[in-house]
Z-matrix of the N, CA and C atoms (Angstrom, degrees):
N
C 1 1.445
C 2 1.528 1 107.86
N 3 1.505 2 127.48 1 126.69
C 4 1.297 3 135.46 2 172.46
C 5 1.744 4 102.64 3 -43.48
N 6 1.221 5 121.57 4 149.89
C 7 1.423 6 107.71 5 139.44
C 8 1.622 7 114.20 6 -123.66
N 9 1.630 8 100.36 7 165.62
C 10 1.549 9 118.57 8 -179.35
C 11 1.628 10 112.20 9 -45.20
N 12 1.283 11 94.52 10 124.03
C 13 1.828 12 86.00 11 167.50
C 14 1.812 13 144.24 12 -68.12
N 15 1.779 14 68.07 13 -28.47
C 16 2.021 15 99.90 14 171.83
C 17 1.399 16 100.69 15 -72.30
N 18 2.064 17 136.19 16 -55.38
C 19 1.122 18 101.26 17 -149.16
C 20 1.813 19 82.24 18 -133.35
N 21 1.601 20 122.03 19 22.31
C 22 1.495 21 113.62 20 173.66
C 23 1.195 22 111.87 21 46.92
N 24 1.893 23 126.04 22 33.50
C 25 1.563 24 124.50 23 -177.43
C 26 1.343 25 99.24 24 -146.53
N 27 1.302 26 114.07 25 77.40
C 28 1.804 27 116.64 26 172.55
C 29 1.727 28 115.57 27 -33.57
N 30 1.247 29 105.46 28 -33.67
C 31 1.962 30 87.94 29 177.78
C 32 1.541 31 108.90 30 -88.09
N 33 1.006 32 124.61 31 10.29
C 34 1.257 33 124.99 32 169.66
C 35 1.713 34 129.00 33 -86.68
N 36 1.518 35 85.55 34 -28.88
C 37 1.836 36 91.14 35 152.67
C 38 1.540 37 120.20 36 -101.83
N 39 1.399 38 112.50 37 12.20
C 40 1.725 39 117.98 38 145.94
C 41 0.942 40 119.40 39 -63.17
N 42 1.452 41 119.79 40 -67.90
C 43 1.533 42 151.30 41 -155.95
C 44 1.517 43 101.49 42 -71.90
N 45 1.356 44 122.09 43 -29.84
C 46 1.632 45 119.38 44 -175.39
C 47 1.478 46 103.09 45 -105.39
N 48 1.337 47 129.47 46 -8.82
C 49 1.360 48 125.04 47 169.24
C 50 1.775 49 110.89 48 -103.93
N 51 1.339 50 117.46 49 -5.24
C 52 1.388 51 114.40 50 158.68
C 53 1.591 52 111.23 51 -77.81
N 54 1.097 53 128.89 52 -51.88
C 55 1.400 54 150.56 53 151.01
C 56 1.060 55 110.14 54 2.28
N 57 1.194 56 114.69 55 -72.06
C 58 1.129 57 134.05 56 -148.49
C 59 1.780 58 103.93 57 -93.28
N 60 1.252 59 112.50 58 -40.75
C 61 1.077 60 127.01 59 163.55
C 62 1.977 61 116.99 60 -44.90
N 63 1.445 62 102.83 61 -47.36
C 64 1.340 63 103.95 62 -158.95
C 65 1.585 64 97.31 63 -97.63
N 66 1.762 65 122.25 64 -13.95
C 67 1.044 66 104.50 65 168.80
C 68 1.547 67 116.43 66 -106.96
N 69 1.492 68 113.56 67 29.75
C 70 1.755 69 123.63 68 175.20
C 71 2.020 70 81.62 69 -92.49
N 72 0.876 71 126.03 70 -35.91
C 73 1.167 72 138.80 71 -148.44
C 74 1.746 73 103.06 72 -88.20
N 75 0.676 74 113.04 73 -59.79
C 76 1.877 75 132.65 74 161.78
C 77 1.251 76 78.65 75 81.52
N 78 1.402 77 96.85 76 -158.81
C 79 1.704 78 143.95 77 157.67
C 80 1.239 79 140.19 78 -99.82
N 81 1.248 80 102.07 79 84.91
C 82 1.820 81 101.76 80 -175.24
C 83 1.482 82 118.10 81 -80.53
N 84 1.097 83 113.71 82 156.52
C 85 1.629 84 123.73 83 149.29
C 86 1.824 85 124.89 84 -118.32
N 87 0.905 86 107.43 85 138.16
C 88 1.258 87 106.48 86 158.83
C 89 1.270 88 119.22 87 -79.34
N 90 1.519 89 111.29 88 127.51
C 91 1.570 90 111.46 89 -170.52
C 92 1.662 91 98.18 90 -133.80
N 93 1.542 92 108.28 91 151.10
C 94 1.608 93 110.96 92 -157.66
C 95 1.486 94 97.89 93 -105.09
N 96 1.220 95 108.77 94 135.71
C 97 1.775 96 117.97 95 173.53
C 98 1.434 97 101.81 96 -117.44
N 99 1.457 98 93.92 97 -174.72
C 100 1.646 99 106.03 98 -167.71
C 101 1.837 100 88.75 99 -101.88
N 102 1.289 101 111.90 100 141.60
C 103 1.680 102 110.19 101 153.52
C 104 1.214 103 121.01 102 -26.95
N 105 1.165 104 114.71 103 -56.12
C 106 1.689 105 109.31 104 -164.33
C 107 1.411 106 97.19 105 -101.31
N 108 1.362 107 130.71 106 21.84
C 109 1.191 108 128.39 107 142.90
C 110 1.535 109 133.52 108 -128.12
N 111 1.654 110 92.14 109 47.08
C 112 1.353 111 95.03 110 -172.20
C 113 1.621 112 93.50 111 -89.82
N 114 1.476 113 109.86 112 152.80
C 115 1.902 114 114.39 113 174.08
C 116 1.260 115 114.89 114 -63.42
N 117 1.616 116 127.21 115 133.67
C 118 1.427 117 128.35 116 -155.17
C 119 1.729 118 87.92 117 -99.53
N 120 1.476 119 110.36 118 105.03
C 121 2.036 120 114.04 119 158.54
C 122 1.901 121 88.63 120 114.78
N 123 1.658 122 112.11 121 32.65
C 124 1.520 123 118.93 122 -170.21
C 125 1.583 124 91.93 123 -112.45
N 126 1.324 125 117.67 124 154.15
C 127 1.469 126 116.68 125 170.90
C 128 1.776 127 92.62 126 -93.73
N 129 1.628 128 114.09 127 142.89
C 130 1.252 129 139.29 128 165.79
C 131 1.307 130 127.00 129 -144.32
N 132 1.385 131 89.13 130 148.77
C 133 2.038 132 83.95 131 175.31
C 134 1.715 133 99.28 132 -121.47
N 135 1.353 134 92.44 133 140.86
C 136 1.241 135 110.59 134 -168.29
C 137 1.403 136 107.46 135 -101.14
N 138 1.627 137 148.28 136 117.85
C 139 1.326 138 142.03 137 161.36
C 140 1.596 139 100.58 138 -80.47
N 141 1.515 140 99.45 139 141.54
C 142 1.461 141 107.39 140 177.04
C 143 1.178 142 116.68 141 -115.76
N 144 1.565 143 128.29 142 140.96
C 145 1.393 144 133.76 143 161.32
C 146 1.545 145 124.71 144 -18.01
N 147 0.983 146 138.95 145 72.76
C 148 1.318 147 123.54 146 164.56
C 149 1.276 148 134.48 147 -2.73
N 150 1.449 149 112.74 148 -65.00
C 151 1.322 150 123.92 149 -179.97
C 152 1.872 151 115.47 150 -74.24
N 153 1.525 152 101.03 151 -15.10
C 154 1.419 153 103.99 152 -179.56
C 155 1.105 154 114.86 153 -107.41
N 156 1.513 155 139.73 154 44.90
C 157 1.355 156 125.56 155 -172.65
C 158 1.383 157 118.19 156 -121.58
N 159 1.910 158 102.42 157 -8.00
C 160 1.312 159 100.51 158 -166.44
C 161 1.539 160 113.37 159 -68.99
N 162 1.245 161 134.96 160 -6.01
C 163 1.345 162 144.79 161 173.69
C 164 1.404 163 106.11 162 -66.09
N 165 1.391 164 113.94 163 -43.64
C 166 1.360 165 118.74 164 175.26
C 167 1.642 166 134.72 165 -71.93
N 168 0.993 167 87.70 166 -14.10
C 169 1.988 168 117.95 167 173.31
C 170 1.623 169 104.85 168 -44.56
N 171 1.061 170 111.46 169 -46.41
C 172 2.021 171 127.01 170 -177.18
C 173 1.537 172 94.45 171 -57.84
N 174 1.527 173 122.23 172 -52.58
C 175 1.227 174 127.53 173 -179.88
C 176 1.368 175 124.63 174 -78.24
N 177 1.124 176 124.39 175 -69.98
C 178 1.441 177 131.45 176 -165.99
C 179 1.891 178 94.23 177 -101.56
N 180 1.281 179 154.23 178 59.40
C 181 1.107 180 126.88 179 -152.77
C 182 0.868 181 157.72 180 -19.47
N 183 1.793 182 129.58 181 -114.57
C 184 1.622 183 96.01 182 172.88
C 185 1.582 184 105.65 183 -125.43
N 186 1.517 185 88.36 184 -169.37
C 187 1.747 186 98.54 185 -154.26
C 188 1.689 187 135.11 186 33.72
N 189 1.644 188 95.76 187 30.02
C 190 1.814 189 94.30 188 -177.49
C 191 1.838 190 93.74 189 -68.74
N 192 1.390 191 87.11 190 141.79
C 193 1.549 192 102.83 191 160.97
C 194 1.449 193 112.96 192 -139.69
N 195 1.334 194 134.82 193 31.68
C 196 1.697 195 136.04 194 127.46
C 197 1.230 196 101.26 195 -156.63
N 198 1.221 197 96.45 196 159.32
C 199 2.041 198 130.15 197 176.15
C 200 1.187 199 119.05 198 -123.23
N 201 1.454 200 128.70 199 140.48
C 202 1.520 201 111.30 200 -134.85
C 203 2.397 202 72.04 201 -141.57
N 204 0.798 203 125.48 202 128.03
C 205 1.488 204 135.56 203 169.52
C 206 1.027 205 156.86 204 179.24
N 207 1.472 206 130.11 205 -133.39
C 208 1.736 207 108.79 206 169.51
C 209 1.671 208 76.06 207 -121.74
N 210 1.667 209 91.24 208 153.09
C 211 1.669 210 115.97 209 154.45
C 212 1.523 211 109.81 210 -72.87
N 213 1.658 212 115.18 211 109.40
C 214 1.753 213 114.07 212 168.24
C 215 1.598 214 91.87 213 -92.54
N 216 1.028 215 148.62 214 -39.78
C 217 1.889 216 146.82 215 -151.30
C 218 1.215 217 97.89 216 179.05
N 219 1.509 218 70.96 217 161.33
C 220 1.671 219 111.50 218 179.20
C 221 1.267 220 95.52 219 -117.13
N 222 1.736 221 121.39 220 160.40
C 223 1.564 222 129.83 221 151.84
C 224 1.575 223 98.71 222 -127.28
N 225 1.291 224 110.64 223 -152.27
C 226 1.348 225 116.46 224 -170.20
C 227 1.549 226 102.70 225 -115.35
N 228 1.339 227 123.25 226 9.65
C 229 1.424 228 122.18 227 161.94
C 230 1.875 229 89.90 228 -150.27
N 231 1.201 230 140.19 229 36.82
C 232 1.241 231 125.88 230 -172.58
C 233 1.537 232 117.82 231 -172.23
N 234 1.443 233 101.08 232 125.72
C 235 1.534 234 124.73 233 171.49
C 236 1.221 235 121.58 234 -65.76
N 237 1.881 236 140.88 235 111.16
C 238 1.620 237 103.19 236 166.42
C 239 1.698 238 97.01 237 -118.39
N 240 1.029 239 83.46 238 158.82
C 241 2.199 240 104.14 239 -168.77
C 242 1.136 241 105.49 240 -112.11
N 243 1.158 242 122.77 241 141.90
C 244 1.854 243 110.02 242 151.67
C 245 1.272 244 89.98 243 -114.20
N 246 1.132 245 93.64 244 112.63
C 247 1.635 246 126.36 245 -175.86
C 248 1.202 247 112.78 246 -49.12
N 249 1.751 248 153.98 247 155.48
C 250 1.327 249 140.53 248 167.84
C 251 1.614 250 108.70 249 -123.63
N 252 1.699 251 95.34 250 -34.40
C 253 1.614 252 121.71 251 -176.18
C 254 1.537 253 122.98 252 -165.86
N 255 1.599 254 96.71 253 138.89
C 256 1.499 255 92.11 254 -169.31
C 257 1.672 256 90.82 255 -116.70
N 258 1.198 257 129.39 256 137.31
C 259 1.255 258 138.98 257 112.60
C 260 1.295 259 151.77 258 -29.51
N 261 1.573 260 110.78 259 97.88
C 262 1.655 261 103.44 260 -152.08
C 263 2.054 262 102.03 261 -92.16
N 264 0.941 263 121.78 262 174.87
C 265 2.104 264 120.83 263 164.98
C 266 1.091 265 94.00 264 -46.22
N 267 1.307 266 161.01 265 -42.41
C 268 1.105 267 146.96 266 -133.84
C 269 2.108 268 108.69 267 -103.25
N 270 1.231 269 100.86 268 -10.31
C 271 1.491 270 120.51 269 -169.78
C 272 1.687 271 111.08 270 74.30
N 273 1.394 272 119.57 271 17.32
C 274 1.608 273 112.77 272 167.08
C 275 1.272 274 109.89 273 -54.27
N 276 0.724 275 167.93 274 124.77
C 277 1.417 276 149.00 275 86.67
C 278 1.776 277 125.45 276 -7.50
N 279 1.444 278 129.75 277 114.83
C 280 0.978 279 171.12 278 172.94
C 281 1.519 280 141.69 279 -65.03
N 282 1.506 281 136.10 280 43.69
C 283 1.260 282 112.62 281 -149.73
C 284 1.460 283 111.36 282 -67.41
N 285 1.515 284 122.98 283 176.63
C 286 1.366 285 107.86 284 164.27
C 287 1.690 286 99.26 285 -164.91
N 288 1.008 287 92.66 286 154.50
C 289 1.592 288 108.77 287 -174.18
C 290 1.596 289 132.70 288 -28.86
N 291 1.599 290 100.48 289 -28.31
C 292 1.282 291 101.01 290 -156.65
C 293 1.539 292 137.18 291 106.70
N 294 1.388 293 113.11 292 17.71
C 295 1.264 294 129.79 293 -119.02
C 296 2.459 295 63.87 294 -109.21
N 297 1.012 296 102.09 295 146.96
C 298 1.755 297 92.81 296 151.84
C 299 1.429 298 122.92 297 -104.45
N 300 1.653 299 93.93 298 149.60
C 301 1.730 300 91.21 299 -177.03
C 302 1.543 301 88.19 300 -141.12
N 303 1.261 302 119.30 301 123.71
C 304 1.536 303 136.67 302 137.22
C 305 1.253 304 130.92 303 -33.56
N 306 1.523 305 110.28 304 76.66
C 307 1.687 306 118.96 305 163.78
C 308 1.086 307 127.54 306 -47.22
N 309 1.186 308 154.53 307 114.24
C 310 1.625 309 156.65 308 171.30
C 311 1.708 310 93.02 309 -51.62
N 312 1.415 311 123.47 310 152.62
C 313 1.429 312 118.32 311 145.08
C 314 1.308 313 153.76 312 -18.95
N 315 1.768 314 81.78 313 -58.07
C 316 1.699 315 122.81 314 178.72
C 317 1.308 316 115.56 315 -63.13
N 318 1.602 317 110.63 316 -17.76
C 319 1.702 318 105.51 317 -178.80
C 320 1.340 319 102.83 318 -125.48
N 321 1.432 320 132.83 319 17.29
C 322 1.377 321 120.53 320 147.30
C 323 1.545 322 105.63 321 -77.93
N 324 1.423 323 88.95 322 148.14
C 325 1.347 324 99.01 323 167.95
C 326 1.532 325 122.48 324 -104.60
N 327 2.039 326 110.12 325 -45.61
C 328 1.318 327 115.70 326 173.98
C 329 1.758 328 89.41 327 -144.11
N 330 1.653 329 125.18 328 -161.19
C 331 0.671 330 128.63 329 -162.86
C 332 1.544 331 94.95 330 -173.78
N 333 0.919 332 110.75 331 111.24
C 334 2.100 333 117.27 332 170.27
C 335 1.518 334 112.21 333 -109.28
N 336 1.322 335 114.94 334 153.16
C 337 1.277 336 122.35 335 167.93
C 338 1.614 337 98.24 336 -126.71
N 339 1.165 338 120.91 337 151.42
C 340 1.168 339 126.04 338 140.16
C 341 1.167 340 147.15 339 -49.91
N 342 1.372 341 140.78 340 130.66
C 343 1.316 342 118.35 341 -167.28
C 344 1.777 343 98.02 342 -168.56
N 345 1.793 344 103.72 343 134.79
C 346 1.265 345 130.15 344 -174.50
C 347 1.402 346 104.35 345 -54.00
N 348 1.737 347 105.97 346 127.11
C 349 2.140 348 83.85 347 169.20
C 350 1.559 349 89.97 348 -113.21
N 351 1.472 350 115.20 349 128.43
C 352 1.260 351 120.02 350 177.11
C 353 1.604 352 115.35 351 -72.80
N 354 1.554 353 118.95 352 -24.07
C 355 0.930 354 119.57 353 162.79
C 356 1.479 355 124.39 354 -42.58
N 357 1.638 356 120.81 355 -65.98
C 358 1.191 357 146.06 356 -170.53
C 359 1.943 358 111.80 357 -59.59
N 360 1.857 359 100.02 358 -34.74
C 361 1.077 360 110.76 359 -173.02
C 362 1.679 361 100.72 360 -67.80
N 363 1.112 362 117.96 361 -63.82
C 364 1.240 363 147.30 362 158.06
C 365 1.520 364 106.96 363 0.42
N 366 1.512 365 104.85 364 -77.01
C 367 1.345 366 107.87 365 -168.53
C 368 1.917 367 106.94 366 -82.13
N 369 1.274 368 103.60 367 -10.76
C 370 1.998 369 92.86 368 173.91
C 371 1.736 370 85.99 369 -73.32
N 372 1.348 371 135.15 370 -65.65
C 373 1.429 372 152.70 371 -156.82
C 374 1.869 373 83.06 372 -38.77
N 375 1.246 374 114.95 373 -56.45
C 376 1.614 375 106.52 374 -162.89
C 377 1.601 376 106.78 375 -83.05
N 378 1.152 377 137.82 376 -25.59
C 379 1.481 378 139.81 377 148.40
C 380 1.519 379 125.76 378 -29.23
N 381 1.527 380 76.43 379 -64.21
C 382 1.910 381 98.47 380 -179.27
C 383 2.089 382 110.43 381 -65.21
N 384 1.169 383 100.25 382 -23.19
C 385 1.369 384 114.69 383 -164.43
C 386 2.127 385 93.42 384 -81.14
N 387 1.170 386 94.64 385 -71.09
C 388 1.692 387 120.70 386 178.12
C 389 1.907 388 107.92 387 -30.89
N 390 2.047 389 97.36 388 -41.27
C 391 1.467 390 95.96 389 -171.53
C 392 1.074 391 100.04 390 -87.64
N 393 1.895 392 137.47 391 -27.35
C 394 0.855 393 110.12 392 -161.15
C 395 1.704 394 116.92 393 -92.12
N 396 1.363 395 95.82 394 1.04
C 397 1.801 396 108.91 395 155.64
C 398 1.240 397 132.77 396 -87.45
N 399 1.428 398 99.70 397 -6.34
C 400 1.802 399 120.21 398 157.57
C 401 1.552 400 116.96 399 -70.49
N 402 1.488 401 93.49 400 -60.64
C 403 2.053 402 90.99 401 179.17
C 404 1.765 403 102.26 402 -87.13
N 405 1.217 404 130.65 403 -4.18
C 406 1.469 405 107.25 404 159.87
C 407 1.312 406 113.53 405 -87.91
N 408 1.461 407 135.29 406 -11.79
C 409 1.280 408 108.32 407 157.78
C 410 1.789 409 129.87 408 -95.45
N 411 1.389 410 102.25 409 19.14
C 412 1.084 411 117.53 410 -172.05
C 413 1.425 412 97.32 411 -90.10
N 414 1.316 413 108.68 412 -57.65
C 415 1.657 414 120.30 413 172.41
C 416 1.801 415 113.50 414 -63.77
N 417 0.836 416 118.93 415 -26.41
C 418 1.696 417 121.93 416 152.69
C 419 1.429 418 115.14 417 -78.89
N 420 1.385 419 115.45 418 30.10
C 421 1.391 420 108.30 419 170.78
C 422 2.077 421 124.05 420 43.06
N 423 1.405 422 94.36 421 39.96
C 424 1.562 423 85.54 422 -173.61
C 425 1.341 424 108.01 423 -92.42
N 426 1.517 425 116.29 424 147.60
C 427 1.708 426 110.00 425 -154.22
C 428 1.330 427 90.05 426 -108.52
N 429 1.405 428 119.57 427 131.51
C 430 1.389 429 149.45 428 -154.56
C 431 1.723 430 113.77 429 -100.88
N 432 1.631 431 105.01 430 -9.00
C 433 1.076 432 114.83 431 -142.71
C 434 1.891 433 99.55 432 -87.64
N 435 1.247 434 120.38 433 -15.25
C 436 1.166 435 140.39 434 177.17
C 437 1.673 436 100.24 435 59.25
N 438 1.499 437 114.00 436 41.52
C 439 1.113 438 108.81 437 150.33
C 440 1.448 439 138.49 438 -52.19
N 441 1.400 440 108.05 439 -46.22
C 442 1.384 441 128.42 440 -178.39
C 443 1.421 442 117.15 441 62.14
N 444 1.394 443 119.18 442 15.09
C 445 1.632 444 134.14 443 -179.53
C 446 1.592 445 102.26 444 -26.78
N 447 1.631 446 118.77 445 -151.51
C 448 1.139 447 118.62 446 -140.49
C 449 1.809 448 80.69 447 -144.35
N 450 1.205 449 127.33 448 170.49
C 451 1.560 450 122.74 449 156.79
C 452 1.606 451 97.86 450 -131.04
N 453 1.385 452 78.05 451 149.50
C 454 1.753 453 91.09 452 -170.19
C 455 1.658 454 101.37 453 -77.80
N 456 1.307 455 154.77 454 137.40
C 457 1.566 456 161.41 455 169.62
C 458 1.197 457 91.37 456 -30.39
N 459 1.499 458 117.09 457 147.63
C 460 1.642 459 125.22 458 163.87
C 461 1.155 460 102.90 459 75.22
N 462 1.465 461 152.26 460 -62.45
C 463 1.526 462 143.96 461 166.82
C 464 1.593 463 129.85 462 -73.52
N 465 1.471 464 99.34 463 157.12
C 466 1.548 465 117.02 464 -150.42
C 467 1.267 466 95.50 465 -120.31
């Protein structure tokens, strides 16, 4: 195994590139807004009406039942997306260009945004932090044993 040149402790550029990894990554939730208050240039996924989509078939084809994108507008009965991915009944998943399509009201069903929980981030960040001062002193040989012995003068 190579070791680090900065700290001569190969799990230490594990432990700071998992890290870092899992807190680029956070903790999301999906949290539900109203249509006409979804954030305009926000990524959302949109669930669609079942019974209302066949109008939408010309556009998004058939049997989509969610749209996954950014908010471009609002109207006063209407959603527009630039679409990224649609979701068909079948649970495919779909990418797509980006293309916008104008939802009617009538065929949203809900509307989620994503959103950071600093809480959640927080506590992986102090986990991830805790272990990786667990296996670096494990790998520094630190003795766990709470002996607390004595050292003899002159030895280390």
């Amino acid at each position: 195994m190579t070791r680090s040149v900065a700290t001569g402790r190969p799990w230490a550029e594990v432990v700071s590139v998992v890290a870092a990894a899992c807190l680029a990554a956070g903790c999301y939730s999906e949290v539900p807004v109203r249509w006409d208050a979804a954030p305009s240039n926000r990524e959302v996924d949109v669930a669609l009406v079942a019974s209302e989509t066949a109008p939408l078939a010309a556009t998004l084809g058939p049997r989509a039942q969610a749209v996954a994108g950014r908010v471009t507008a609002r109207g006063d009965s209407t959603l527009t997306v630039a679409v990224t991915e649609v979701t068909r009944t079948t649970g495919v998943a779909e990418t797509w260009p980006g293309s916008e399509v104008v939802l009617p009201v009538r065929v949203v069903e809900r509307v989620t945004v994503r959103r950071l929980s600093a809480v959640r981030t927080g506590l992986l960040g102090a986990a991830i932090a805790g272990a990786g001062l667990l296996v670096g002193a494990i790998a520094t040989g630190v003795d766990f044993s709470g002996g607390g012995g004595t050292q003899t003068p002159g030895r280390q």
